[in-house]
C-alpha positions as a printed NumPy array, in Angstrom:
array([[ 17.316, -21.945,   5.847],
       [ 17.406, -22.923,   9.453],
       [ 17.175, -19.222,  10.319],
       [ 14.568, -18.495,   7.588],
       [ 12.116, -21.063,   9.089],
       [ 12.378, -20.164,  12.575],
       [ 11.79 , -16.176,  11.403],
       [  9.111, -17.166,   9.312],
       [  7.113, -19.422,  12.286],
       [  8.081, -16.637,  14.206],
       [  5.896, -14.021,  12.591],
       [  3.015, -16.611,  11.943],
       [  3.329, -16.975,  15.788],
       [  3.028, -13.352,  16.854],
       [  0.657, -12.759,  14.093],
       [ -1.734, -15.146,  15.366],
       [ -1.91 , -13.816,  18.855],
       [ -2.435, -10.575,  17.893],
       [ -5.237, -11.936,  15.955],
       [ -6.834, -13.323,  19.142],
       [ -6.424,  -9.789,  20.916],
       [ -8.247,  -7.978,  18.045],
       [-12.141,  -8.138,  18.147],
       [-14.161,  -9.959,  16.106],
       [-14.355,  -8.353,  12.217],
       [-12.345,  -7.709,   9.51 ],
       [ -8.769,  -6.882,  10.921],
       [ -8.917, -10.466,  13.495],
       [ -9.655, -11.861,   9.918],
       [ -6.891, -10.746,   8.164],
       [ -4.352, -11.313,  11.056],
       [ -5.806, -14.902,  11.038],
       [ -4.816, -15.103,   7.039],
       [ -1.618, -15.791,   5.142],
       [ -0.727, -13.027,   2.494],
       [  0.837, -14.463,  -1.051],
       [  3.631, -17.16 ,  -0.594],
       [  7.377, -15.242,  -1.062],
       [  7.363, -17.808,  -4.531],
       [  3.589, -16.606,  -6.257],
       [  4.514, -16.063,  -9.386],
       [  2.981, -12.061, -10.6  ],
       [  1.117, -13.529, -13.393],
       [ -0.73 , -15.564,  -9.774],
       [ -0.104, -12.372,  -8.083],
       [ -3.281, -10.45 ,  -6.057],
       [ -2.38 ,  -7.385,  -4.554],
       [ -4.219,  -4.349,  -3.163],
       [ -2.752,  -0.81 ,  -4.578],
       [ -3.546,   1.591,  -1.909],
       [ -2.669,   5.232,  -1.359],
       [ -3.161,   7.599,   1.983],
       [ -3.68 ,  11.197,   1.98 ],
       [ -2.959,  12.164,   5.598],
       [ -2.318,  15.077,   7.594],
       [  1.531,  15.174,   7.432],
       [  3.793,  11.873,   7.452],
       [  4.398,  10.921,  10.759],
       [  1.944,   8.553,  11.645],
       [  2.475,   8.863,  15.427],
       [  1.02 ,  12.025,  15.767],
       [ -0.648,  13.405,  12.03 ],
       [ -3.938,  11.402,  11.285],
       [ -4.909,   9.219,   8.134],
       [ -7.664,  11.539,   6.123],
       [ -8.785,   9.106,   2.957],
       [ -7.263,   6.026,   1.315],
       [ -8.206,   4.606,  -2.402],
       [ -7.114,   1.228,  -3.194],
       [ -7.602,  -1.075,  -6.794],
       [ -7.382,  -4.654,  -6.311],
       [ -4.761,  -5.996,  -8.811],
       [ -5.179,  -9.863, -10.046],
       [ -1.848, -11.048, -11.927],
       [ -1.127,  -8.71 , -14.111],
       [ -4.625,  -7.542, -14.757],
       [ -6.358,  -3.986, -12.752],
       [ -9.709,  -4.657, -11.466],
       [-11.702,  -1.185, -11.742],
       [-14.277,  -3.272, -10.116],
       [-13.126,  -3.303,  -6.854],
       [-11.745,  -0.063,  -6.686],
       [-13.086,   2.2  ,  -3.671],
       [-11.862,   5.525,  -2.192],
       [-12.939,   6.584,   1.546],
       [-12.762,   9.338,   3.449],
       [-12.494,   9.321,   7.267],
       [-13.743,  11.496,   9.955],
       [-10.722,  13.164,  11.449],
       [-10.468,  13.836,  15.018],
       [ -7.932,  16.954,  13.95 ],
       [ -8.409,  19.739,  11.39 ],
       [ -6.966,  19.246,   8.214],
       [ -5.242,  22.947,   8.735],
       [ -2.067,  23.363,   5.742],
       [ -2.335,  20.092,   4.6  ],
       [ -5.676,  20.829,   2.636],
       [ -3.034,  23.019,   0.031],
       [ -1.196,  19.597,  -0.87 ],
       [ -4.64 ,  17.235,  -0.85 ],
       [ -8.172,  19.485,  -1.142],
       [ -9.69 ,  17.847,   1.798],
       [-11.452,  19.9  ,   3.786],
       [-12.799,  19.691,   6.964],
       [-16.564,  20.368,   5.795],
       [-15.78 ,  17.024,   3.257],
       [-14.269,  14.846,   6.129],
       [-17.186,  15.374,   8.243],
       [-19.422,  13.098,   5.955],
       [-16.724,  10.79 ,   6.048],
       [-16.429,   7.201,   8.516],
       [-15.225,   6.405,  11.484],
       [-11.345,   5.471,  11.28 ],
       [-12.542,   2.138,  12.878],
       [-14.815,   1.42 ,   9.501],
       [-11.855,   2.361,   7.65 ],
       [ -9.607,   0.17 ,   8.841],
       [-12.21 ,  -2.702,   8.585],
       [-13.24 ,  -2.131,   5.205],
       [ -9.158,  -1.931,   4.19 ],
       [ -8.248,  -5.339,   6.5  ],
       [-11.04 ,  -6.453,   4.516],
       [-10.113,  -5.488,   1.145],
       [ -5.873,  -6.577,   1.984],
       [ -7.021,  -9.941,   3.064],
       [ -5.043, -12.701,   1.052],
       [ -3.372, -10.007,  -0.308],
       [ -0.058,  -7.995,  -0.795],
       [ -0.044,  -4.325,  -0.34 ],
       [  1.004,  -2.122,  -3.599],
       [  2.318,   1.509,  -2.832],
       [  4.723,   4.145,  -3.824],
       [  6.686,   4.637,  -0.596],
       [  5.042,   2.059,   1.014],
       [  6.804,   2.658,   4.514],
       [  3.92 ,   5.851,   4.592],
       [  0.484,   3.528,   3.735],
       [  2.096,   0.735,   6.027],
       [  3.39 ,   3.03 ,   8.729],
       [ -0.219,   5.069,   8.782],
       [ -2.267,   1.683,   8.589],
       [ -0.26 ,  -0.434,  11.493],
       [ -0.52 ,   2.745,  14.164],
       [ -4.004,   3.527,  13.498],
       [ -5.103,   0.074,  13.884],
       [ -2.916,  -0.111,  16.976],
       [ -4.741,   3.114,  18.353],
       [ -8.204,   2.171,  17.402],
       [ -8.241,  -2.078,  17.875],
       [ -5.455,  -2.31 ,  20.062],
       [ -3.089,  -4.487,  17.88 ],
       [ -0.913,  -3.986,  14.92 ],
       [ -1.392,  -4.719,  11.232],
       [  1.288,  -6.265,  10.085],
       [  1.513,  -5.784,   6.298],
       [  3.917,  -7.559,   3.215],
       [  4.4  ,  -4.629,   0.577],
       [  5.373,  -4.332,  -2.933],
       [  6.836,  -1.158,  -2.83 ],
       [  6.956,   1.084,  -6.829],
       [  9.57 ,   3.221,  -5.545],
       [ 11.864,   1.003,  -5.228],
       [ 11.274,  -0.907,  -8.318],
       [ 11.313,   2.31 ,  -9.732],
       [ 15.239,   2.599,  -8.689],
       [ 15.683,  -1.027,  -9.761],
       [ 14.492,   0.243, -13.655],
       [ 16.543,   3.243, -13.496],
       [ 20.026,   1.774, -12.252],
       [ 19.245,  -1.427, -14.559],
       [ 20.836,   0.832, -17.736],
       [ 22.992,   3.078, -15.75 ],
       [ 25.113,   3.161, -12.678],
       [ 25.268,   6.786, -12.012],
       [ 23.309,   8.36 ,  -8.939],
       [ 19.733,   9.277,  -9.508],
       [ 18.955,  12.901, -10.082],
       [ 16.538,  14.548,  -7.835],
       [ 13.052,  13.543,  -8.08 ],
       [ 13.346,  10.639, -10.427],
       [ 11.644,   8.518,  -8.34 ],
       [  8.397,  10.524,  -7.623],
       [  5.565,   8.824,  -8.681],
       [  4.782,  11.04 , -11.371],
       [  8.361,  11.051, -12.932],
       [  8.268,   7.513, -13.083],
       [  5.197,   7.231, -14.771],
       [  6.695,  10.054, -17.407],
       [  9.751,   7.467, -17.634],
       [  8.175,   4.367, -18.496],
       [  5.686,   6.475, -20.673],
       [  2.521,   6.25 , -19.187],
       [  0.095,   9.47 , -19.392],
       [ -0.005,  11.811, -16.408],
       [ -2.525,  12.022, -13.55 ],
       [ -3.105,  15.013, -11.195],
       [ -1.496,  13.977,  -8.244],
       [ -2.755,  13.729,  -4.013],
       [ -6.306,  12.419,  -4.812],
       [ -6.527,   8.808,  -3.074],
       [ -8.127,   6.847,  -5.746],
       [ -6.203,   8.638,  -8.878],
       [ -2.972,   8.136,  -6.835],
       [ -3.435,   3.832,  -6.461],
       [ -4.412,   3.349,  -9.731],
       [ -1.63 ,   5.451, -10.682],
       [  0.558,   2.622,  -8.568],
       [ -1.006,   0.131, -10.198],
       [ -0.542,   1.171, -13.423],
       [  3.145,   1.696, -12.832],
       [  3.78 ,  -1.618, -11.307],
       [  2.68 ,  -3.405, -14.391],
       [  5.07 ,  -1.033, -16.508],
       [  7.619,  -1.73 , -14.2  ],
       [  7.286,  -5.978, -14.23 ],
       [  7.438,  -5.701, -17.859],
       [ 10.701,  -3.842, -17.871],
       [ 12.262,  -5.784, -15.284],
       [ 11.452,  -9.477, -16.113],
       [ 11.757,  -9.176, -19.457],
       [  9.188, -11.807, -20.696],
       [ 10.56 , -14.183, -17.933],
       [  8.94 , -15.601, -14.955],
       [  9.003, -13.228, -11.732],
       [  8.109, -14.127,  -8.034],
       [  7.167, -12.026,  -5.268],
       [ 10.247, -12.47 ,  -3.633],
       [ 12.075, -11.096,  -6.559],
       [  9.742,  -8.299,  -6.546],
       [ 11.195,  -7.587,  -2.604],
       [ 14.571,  -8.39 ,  -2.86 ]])
């Protein structure tokens, strides 16, 4: 516990002087916030579902291209908060446009990667972070705001993916076969309808909707806490 508290001041520590590198805005205000306590219950639980269509996945050197998010309040999806945005790219899409249908003609109405980042710090704030594969959105969102603001975004996720293995091993033991935990197979799994996949906005909701499947099937009517969600 000793340990726990002393990580845990730590991070508060580091978080807040990043917060008083980053200029004034959105991001210092979300560094300057606390996300959901480890013991919110989910029916308490706000999160942000996000999703990133990018130019590849490493996000050292391929470039974030749109990102749709869906605030989600307990167990409830708010459509009325939901927002998809497309960013300027300082790259050309090039092969990637086969996987999302972004073009470079769209991402030149798009905004700056600097708005972007603001209006998602914004949108996060006293929030947790939904994704499938979350490593990608929080990988993507932490070096971009490092590159643009000069600081990190440090980011707790609830990652689908891995609940997703948590639903399938909970009846069987056996390895997974391939594939089983694409977003779109899990979705099949837990019988929800399928979505065309690598649009932004379809893609979060799609999260979203799967999460809720997912913290039926796993708490089984009983209470469940963010830190159960994580373990």
């Amino acid at each position: 516990m000793i340990f726990s508290r002393l990580g845990v001041d730590h991070r508060r520590a580091r978080q807040a002087r990043w917060a008083g590198q980053a200029p004034p805005g959105p991001v210092r205000d979300y560094l300057g916030s606390a996300p959901p306590g480890p013991r919110t219950d989910v029916s308490d639980l706000r999160l942000l579902a996000l999703d990133l269509e990018t130019t590849g996945l490493d996000p050292r050197t391929d470039r974030i291209l749109s990102v749709g998010f869906v605030p989600v309040d307990g167990l409830r999806i708010s459509l009325a908060g939901a927002e998809q945005l497309l960013c300027r790219a300082d790259v050309e899409v090039g092969q990637s446009a086969a996987v999302h249908g972004i073009t470079d003609d769209a991402l030149a109405g798009g905004i700056e990667l600097r708005d972007l980042l603001e209006r998602v710090a914004a949108a996060l704030t006293g929030r947790v972070l939904l994704a499938h594969h979350a490593a990608i959105e929080t990988g993507f969102l932490s070096a971009a705001c490092e590159r643009e603001l000069g600081v990190p975004l440090p980011i707790t996720a609830v990652d689908t993916m891995e609940l997703q293995s948590r639903v399938l091993r909970s009846h069987s033991g056996e390895d997974l076969p391939p594939g089983a935990l694409r977003l779109g197979t899990a979705r099949a799994h837990l019988g929800l309808p399928r979505y065309a996949a690598h649009e932004a906005l379809t893609d979060a909701l799609a999260c979203a909707e799967l999460y809720l499947a997912q913290v039926d099937r796993l708490s089984g009517g009983r209470p469940m806490t963010l830190k159960a969600l994580q373990r």
